[in-house]
BASEKOL-889938 format. One record per residue: residue in three letters; x, y, z of N, C-alpha, C in turn; residue number from 1; chain. Coordinates in steps of 0.1 Angstrom, whole numbers, plus 5000, padded with zeros to 4 digits. Layout:
<nodes>
<ala; <X; Y; Z>; <X; Y; Z>; <X; Y; Z>; NUM; A>,
...
</nodes>
This chain:
<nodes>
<unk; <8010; 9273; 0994>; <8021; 9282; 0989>; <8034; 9276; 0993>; 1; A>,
<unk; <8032; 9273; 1007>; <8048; 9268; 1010>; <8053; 9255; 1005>; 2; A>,
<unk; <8043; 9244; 0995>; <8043; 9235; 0990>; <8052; 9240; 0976>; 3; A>,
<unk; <8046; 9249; 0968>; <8052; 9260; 0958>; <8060; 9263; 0955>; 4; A>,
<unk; <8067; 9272; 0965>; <8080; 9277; 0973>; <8089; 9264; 0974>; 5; A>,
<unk; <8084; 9256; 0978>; <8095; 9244; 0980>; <8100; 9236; 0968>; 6; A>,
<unk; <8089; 9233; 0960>; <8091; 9224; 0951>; <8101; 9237; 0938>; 7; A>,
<unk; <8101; 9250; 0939>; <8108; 9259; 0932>; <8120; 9261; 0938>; 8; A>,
<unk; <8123; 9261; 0952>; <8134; 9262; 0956>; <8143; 9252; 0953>; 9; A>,
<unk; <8138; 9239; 0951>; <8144; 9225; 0946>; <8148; 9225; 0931>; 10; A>,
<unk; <8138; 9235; 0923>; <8138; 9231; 0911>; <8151; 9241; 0907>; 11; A>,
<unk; <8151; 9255; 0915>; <8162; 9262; 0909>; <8178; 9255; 0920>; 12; A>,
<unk; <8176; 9252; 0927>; <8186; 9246; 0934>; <8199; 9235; 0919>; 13; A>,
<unk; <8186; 9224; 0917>; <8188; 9221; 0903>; <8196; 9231; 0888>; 14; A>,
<unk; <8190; 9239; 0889>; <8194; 9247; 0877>; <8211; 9254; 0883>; 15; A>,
<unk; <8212; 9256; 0895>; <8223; 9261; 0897>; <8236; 9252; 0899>; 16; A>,
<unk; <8234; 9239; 0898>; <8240; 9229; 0897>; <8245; 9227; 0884>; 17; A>,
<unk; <8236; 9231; 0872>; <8231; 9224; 0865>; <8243; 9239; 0856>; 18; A>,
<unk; <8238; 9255; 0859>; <8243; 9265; 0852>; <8261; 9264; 0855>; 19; A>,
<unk; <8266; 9260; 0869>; <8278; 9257; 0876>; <8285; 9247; 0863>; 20; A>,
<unk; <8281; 9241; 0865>; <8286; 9225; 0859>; <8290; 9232; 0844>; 21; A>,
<unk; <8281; 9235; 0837>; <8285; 9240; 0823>; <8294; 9256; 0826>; 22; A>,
<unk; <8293; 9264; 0834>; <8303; 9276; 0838>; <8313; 9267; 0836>; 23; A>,
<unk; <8319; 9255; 0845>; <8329; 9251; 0850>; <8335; 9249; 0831>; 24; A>,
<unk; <8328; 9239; 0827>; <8330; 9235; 0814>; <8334; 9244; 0805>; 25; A>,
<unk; <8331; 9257; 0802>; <8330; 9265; 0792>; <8347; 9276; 0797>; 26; A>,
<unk; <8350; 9275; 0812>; <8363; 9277; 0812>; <8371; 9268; 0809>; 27; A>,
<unk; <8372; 9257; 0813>; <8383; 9245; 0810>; <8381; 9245; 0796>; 28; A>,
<unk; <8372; 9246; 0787>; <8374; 9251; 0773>; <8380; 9263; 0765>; 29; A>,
<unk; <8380; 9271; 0774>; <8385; 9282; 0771>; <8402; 9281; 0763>; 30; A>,
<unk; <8401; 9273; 0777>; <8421; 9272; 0773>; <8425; 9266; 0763>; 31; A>,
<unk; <8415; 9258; 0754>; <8411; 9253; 0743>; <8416; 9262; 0730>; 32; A>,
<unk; <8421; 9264; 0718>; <8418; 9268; 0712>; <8423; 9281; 0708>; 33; A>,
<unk; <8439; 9278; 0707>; <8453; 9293; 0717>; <8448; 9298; 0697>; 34; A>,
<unk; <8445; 9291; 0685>; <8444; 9299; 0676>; <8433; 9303; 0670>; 35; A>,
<unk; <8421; 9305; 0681>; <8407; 9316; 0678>; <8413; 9333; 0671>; 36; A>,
<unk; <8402; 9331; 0664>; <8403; 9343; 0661>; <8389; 9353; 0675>; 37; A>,
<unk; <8393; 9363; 0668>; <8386; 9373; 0678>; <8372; 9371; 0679>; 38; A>,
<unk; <8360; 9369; 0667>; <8349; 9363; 0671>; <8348; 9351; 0678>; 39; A>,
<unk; <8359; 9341; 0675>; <8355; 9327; 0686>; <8356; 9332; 0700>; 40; A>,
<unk; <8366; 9342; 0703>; <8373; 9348; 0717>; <8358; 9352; 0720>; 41; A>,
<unk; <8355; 9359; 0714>; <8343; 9369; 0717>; <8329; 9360; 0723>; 42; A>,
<unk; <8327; 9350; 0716>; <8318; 9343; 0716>; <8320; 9333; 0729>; 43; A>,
<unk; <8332; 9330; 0732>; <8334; 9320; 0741>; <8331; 9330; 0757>; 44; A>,
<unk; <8338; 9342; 0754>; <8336; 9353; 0766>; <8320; 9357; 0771>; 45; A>,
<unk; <8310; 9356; 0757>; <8298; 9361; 0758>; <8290; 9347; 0767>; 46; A>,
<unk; <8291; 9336; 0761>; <8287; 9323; 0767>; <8292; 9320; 0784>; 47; A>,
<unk; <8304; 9326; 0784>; <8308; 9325; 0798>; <8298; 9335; 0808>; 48; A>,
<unk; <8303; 9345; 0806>; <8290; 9357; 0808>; <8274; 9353; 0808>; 49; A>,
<unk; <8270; 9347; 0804>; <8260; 9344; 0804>; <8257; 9331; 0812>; 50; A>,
<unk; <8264; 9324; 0815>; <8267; 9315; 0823>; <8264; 9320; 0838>; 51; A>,
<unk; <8273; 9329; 0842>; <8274; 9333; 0849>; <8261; 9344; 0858>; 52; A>,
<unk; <8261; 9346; 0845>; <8246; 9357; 0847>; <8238; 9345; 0853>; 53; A>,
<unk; <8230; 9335; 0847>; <8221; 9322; 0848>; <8226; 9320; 0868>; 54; A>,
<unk; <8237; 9314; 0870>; <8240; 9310; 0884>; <8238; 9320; 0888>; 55; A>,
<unk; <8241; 9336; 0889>; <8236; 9345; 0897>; <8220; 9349; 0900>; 56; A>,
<unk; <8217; 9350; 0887>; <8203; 9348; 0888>; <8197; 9337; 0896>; 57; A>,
<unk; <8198; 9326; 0896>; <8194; 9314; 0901>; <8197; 9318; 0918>; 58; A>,
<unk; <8207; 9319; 0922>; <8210; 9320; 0937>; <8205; 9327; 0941>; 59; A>,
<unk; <8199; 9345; 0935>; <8193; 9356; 0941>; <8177; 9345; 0946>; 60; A>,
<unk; <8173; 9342; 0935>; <8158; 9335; 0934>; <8157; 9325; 0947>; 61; A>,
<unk; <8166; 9318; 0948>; <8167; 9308; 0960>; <8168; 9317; 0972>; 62; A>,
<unk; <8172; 9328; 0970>; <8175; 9336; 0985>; <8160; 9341; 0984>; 63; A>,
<unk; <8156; 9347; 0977>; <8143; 9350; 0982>; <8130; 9341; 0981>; 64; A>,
<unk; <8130; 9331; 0979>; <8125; 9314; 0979>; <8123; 9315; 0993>; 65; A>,
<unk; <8141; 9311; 0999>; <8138; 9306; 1012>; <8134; 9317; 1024>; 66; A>,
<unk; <8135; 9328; 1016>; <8131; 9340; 1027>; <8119; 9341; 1027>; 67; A>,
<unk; <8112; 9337; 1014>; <8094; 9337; 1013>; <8090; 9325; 1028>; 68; A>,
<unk; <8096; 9316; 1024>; <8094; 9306; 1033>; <8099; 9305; 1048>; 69; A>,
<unk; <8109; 9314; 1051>; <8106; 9318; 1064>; <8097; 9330; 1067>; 70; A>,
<unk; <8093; 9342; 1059>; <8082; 9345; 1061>; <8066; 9338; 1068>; 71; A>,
<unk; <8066; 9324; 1063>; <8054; 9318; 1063>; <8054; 9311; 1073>; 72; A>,
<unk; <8068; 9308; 1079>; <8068; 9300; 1089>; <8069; 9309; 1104>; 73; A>,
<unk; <8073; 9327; 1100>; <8071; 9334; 1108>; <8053; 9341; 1107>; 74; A>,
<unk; <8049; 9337; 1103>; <8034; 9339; 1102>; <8035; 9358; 1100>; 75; A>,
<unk; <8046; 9359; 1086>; <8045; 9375; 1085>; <8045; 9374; 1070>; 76; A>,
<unk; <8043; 9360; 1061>; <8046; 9362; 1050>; <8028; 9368; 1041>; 77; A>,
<unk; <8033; 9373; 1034>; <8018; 9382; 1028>; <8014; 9392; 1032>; 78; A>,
<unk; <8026; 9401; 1042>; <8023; 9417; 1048>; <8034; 9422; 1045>; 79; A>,
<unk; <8031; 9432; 1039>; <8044; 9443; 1031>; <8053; 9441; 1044>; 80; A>,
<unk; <8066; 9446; 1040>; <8077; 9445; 1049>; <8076; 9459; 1053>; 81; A>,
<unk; <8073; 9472; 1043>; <8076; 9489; 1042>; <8062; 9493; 1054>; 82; A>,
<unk; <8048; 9490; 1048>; <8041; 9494; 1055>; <8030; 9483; 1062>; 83; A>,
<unk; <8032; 9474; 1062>; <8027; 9465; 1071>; <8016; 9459; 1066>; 84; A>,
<unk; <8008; 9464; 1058>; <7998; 9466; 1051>; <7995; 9448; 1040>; 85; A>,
<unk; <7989; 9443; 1039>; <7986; 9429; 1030>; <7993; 9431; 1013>; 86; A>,
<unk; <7998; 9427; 1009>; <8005; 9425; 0995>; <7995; 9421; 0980>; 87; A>,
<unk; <7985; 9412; 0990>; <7978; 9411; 0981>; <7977; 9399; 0975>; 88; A>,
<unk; <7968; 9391; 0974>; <7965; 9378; 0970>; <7973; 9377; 0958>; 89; A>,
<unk; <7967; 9386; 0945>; <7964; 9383; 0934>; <7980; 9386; 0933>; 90; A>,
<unk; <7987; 9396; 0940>; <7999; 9395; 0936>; <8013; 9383; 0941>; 91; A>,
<unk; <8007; 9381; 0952>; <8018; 9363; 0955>; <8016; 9355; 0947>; 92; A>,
<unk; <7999; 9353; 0943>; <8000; 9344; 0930>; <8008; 9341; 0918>; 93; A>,
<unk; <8010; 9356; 0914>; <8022; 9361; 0903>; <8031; 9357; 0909>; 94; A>,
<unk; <8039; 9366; 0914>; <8046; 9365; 0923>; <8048; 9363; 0938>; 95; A>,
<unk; <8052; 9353; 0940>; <8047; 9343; 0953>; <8061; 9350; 0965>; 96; A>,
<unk; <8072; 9354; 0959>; <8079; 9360; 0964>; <8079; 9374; 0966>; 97; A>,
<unk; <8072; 9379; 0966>; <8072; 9394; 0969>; <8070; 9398; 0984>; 98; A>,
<unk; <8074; 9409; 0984>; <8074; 9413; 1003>; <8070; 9431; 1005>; 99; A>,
<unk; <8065; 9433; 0990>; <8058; 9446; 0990>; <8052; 9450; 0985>; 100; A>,
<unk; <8039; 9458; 0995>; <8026; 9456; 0983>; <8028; 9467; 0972>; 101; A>,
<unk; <8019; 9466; 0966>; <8022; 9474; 0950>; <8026; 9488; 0955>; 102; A>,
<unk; <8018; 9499; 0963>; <8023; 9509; 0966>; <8038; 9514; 0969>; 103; A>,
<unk; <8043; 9503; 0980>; <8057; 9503; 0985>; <8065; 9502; 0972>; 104; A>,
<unk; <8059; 9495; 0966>; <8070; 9486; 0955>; <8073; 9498; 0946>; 105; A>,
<unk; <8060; 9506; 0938>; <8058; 9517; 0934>; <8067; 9524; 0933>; 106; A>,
<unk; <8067; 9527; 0952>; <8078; 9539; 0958>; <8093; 9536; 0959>; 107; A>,
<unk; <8093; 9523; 0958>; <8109; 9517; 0953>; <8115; 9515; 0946>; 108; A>,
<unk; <8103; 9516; 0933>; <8113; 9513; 0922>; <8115; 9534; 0915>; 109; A>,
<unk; <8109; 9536; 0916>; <8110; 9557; 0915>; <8121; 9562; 0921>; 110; A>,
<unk; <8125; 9555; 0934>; <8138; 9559; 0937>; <8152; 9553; 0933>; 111; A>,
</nodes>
């Protein structure tokens, strides 16, 4: 697993380089273009946005990557954080980052 975790934390590490680099791009284009009409505006704003969304997404995942991975190295990773209780094989396999077993999770997302 921590093999897993690692080679994913690398690969989104990548992607956040990767989502950056074109964010940076699609503003210095912005200034591009003083006679758009309102759909280009619109479209250029939606792509930025979405950009953005991609690098935030990307960072959250890396934050819980490397927190999976100090879980493992604190010999607590695969026991709910809420009730202490095991997470569950079948569900790290899915999701290798999880930190609560289905019950907790249950009870967290209802609130």
């Amino acid at each position: 697993m921590r093999k897993k975790l690692t080679a994913e934390a690398e690969e989104l590490t990548a992607e956040i380089v990767q989502a950056e680099e074109n964010f940076h791009a699609l503003i210095t284009e912005s200034g591009e273009g003083a006679g758009d009409d309102q759909a280009d505006a619109g479209t250029k704003t939606f792509e930025r946005e979405h950009e953005m969304s991609l690098v935030y997404n990307a960072r959250d995942m890396v934050q819980q990557t490397e927190r999976a991975l100090d879980r493992i190295e604190n010999k607590t990773y695969g026991k709910c954080e809420e009730c202490g209780n095991f997470v569950g094989k079948a569900r790290l396999q899915v999701f290798p980052r999880a930190t609560l077993c289905m019950v907790c999770k249950q009870k967290e997302e209802r609130r």
